[in-house]
C-alpha positions in Angstrom: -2.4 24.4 14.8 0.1 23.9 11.6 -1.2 26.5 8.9 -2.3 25.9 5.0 1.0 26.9 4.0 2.8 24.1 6.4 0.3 21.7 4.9 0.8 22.6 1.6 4.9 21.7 2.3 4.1 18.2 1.8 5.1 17.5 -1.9 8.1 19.4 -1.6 9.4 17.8 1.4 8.3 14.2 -0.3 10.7 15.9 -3.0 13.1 17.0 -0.8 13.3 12.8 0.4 12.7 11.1 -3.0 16.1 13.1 -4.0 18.6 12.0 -1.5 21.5 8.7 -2.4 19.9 5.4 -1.7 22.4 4.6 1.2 21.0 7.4 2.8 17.8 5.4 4.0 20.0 2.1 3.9 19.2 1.2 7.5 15.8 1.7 6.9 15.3 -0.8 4.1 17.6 -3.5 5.9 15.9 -3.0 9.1 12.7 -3.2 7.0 14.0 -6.9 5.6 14.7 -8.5 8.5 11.3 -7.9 9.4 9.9 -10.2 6.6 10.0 -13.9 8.0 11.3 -17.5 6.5 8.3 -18.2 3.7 6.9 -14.1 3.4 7.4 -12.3 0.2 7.4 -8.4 -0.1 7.5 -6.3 -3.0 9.6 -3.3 -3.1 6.6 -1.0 -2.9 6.0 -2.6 0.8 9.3 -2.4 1.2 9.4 1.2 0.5 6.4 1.7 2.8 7.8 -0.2 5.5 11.1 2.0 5.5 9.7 5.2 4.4 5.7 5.2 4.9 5.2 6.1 1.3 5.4 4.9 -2.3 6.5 7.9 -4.8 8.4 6.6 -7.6 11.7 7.8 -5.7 11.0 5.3 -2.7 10.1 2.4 -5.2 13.6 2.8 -7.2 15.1 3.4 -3.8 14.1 0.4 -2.4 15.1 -2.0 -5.4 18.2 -0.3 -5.5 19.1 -1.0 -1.6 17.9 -4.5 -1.8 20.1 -5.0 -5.2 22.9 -3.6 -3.0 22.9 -6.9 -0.6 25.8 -9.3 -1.4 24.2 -12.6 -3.1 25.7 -14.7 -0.2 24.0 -12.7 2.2 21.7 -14.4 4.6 21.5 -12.3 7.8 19.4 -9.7 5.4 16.6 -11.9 3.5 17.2 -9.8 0.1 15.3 -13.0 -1.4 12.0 -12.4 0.1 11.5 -8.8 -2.0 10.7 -9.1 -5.3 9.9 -5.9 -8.1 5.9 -4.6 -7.5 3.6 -6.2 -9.9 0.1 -8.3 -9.9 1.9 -10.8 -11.9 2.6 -14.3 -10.2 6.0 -14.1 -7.8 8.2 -16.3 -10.1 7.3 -13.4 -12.6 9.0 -10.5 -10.6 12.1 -12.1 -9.6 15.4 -9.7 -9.0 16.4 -10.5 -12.8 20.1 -10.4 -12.3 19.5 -13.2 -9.5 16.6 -15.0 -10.6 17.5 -18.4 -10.3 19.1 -17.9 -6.9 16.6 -16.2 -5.4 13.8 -18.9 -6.8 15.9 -21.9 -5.1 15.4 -19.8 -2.1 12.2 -19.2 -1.8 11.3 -22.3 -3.1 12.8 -23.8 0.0 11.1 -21.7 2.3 7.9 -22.9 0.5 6.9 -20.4 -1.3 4.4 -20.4 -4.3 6.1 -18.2 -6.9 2.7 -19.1 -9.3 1.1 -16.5 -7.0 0.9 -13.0 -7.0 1.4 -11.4 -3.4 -2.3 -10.7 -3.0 -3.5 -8.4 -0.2 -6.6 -7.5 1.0 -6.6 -4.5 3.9 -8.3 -6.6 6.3 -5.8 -9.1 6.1 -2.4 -8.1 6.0 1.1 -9.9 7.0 2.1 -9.5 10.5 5.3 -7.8 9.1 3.1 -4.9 7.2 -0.2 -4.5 9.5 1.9 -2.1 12.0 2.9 0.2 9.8 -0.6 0.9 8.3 -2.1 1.5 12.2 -2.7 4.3 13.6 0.0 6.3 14.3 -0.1 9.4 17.3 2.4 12.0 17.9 2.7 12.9 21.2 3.1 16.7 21.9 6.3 18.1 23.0 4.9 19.8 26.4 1.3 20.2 28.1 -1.3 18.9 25.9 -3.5 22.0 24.2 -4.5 21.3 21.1 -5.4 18.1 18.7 -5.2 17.8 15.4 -6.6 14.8 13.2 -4.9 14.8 9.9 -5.7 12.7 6.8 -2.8 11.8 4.7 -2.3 12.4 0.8 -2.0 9.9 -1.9 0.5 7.5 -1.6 1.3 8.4 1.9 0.5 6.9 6.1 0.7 8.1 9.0 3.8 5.6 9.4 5.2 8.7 7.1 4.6 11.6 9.5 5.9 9.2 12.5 9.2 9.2 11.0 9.2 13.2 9.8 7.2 14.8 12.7 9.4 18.1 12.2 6.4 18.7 9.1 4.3 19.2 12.2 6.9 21.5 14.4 6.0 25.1 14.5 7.2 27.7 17.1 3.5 27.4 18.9 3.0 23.5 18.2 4.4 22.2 21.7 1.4 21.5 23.0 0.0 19.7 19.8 -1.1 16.1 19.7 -1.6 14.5 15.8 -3.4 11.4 15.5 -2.6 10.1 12.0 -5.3 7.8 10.9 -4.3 5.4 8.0 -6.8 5.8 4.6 -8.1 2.2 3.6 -5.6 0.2 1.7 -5.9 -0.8 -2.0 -3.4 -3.3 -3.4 -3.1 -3.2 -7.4 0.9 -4.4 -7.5 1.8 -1.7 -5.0 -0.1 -0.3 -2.0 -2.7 2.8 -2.8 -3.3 5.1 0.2 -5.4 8.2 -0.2 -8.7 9.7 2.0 -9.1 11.8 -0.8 -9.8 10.5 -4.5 -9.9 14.0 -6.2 -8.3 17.7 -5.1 -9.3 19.9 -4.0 -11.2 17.5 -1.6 -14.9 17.2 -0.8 -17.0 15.6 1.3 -18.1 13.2 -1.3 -14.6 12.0 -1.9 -13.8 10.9 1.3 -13.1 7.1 1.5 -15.0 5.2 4.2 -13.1 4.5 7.5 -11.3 1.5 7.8 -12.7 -1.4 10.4 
């Protein structure tokens, strides 16, 4: 069973992340892209979900960066379906230095830029409901042990899926985490947290998602 002081690792490792060159997590954004289909729109705070399982400010400027990276004649990686994370109307958050490109675009592919990408946690695009599932790590040998761990702020379990060393320990072989994803608030960028205050209490425990 991981200890306080492995679970208290957390911001440092998010650190740790948020710190490394944008083409270090390049694949993960693209890959992240090409997921979005012909008439979606993502903002880069979904898209830094999507290819990181978080949204500190490091992922955010990460993922604009790595979408400003793809060539303008690009089509194999829709760069034109990701626009900066606001609650203002699409046409509003437009990549600035390719604004009227990316509007022809996604006009064609019938988009309503006078919209803001509006979510609701019940009801979320086929390319983003998978990554705020459930997520389970499988232990390494014989099953001994479970543990049911709620995610921080800003994080999901998609997170811990894709750094399941922060669960690794010298007696952890045998240890099965099931990552439960916190209800989902949208206010220009996804909000995950169980927790609304630290240190945590009962009381401030967000109901379950259905």
């Amino acid at each position: 069973q991981p200890s306080d002081a492995m679970v208290k690792q957390e911001p440092s490792r998010a650190v740790k992340l948020l710190k490394g060159p944008a083409n270090r997590l390049l694949n993960n954004y693209e890959t992240a892209l090409k997921k979005v289909p012909s008439g979606g729109v993502v903002t880069f705070g979904e898209i830094a979900i999507m290819a990181t399982g978080h949204t500190g400010m490091g992922a955010l400027i990460h993922a604009g960066k790595a979408v400003r990276q793809i060539p303008s004649h690009s089509r194999e990686l829709p760069w034109w379906r990701a626009v900066s994370t606001g609650t203002k109307a699409c046409g509003k958050l437009l990549q600035t230095e390719r604004a009227d490109l990316q509007r022809r675009m996604l006009e064609d592919e019938g988009v309503d830029l006078s919209k803001p990408c509006q979510r609701t946690s019940g009801r979320l695009p086929a390319c983003l409901a998978s990554f705020f599932e459930l997520q389970v790590i499988d232990p390494e040998a014989a099953h001994s042990c479970t543990l049911l761990y709620l995610h921080g702020r800003a994080y999901t379990g998609h997170y811990y899926s894709l750094n399941r060393a922060f669960f690794q320990t010298q007696s952890s072989r045998g240890l099965r985490v099931v990552l439960p994803n916190s209800p989902v608030k949208f206010d220009g960028k996804p909000l995950t947290e169980w927790y609304s205050a630290w240190p945590p209490q009962e009381k401030d425990l967000a109901d379950a998602r259905e």
